[in-house]
C-alpha positions as a printed Julia matrix, in Angstrom:
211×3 Matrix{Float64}:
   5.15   -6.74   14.76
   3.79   -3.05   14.37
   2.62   -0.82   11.47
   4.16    2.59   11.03
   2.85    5.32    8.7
   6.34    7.7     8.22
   4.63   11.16    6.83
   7.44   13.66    5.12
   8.16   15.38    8.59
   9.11   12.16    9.97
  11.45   10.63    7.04
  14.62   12.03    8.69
  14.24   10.11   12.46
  12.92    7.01    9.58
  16.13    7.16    7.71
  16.81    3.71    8.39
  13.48    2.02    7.82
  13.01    4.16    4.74
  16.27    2.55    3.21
  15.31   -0.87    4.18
  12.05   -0.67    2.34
  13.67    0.68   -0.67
  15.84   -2.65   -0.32
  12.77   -5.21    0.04
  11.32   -3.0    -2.98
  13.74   -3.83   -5.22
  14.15   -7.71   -3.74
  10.46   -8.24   -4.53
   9.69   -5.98   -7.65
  13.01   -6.26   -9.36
  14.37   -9.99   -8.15
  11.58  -12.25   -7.21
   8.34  -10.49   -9.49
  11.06   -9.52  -12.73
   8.84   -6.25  -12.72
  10.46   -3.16  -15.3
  11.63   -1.05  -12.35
  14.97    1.26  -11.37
  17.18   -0.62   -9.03
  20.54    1.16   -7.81
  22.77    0.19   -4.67
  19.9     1.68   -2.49
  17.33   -0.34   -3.95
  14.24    0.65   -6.24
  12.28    4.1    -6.31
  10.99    5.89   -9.11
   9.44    9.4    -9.71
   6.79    9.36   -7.19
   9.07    8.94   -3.84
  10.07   12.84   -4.64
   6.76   13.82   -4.09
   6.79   13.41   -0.63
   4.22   10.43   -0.36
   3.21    8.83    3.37
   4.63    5.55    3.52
   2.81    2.41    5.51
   5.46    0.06    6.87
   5.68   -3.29    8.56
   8.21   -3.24   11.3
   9.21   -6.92   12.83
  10.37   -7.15   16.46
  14.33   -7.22   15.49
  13.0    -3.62   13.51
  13.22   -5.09   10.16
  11.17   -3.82    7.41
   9.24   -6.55    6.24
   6.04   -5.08    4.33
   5.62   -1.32    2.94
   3.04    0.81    0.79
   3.29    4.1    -0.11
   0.22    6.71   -0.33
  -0.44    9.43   -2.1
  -3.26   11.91   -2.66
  -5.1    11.21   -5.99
  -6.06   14.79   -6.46
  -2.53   15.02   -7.31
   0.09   13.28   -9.86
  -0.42    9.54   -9.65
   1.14    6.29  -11.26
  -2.58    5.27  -12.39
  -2.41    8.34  -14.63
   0.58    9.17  -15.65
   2.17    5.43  -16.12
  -0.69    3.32  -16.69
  -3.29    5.29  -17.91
  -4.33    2.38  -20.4
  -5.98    0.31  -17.02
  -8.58    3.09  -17.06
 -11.4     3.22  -18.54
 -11.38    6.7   -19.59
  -7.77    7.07  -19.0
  -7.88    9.43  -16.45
  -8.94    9.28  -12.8
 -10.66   12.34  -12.4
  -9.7    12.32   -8.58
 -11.7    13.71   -5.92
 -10.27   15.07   -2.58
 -11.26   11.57   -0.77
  -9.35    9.42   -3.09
  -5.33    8.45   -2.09
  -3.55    6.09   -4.23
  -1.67    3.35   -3.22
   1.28    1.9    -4.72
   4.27   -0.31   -4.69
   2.51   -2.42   -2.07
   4.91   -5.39   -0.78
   5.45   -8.12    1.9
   7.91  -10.25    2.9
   6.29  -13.61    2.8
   9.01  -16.06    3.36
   9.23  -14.92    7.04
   7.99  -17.93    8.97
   6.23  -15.74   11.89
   2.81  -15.24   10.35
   1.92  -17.94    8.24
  -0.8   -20.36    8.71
  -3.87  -18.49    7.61
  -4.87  -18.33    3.89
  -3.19  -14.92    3.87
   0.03  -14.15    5.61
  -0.16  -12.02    8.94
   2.18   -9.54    7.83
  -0.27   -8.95    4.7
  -3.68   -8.24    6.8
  -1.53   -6.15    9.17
  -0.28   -3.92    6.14
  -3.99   -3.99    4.82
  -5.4    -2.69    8.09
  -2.74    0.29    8.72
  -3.67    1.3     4.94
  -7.15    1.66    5.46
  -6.91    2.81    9.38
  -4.43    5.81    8.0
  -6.73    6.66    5.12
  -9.82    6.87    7.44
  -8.08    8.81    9.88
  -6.95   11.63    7.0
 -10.02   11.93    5.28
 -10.3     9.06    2.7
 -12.91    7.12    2.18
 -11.55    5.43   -1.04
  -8.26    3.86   -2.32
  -7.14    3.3    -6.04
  -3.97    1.28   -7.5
  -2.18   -0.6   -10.45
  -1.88   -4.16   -9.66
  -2.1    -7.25  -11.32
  -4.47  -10.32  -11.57
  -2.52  -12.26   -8.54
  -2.64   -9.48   -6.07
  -6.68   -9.12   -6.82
  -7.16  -12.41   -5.92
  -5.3   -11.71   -2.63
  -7.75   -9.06   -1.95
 -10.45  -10.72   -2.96
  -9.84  -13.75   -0.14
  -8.75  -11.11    2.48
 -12.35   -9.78    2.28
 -11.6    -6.83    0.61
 -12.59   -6.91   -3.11
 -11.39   -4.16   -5.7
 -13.68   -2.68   -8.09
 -12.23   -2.74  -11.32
 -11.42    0.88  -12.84
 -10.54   -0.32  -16.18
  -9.97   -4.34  -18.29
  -6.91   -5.63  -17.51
  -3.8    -5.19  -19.97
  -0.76   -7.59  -20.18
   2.07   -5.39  -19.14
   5.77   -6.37  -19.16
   5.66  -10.35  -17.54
   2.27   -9.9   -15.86
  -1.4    -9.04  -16.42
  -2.09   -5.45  -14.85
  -5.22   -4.24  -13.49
  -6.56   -0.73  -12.09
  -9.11   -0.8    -9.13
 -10.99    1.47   -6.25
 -10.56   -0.17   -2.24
 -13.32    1.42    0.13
 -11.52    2.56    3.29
 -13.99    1.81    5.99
 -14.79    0.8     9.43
 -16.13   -2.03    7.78
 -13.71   -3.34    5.24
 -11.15   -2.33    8.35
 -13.09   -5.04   10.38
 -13.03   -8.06    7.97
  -9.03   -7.63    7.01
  -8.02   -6.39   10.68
  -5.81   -9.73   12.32
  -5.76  -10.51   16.02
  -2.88   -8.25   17.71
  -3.46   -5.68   15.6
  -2.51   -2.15   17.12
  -4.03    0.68   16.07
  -1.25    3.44   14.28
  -3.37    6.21   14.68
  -3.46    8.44   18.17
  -6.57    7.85   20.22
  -8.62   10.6    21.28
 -11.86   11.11   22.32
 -13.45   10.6    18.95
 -11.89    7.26   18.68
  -9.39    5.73   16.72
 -10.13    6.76   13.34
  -9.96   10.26   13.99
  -9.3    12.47   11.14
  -6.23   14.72   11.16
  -7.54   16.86    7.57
């Protein structure tokens, strides 16, 4: 198992990983969760894959796709603010350059490799790369949409959200917007054994930042 972030310059030589996420997207958002999204042939995306976003995948040995997240910065157009501003408190963000936004954050869970813990492997893994890429490019904080379920994940992986807004029932579930830290710290307590770093080393360590 490895964690790969694919940045915009990379999508082309990614072609094949990108698609299978877009399949395992719409297999968990649009199948198994009943979530209001876009599925085609190719799977789900919406509005915020054309804006060129980093995306955090979970790569199995066989080179399956099996977990995915995509980032973008907050300072820009987000899905917190432009689709669910009602999970914030003032409806707006008010984004500072440190902030990235996560989204559309998924795992495979019935593979078998990985279970065992409280929290599957494949689900810490994706948790580390998030925060490890952040770090490394200059965030120190992560917001997202999610829903009551997921915060509870979070919340036994050692990594509790602070709450950005009260949560609102939205379509079949009961949203909520929060803020992540991305630290060495909250890296620590999610980080599984195995884990390999996705960042390149260099003399100021793994977490260098590439801003």
């Amino acid at each position: 198992m490895q964690i790969l972030s694919v940045s915009t310059d990379h999508y082309a030589s990614n072609r094949n990983h990108l698609n299978q996420m877009h399949r395992l997207r719409a297999a968990v958002f649009g199948s198994r969760l009943e979530w209001d999204v876009t599925i085609t042939e190719q799977g789900e995306r919406d509005q915020y894959d054309d804006l060129l976003p980093t995306y955090i995948l979970a790569i199995s040995a066989e080179q399956k796709v099996v977990g995915c997240a995509r980032l973008l910065p907050a300072s820009g157009t987000t899905m917190l603010e432009q689709t669910f501003p009602q999970l914030l408190e003032r409806g707006s963000l008010d984004a500072q350059q440190g902030i990235v936004e996560s989204s559309r954050f998924c795992v495979d869970t019935s593979l078998p490799a990985g279970r065992g813990g409280s929290l599957h492997q494949v689900t810490l893994m994706m948790f580390a790369g998030i925060i490890e890429w952040s770090m490394a490019n200059g965030y120190s904080e992560i917001v997202t949409a999610t829903d009551l379920r997921f915060e509870r994940i979070l919340n036994r992986a050692g990594w509790p959200m602070s709450r950005l807004g009260d949560p609102v029932a939205i379509g079949n579930t009961t949203a909520v917007a929060g803020s992540l830290p991305a630290d060495r710290s909250s890296f620590d307590r999610v980080c599984p054994a195995g884990y390999r770093s996705i960042i390149e080393h260099s003399d100021a360590g793994p977490f260098r930042s590439a801003a």
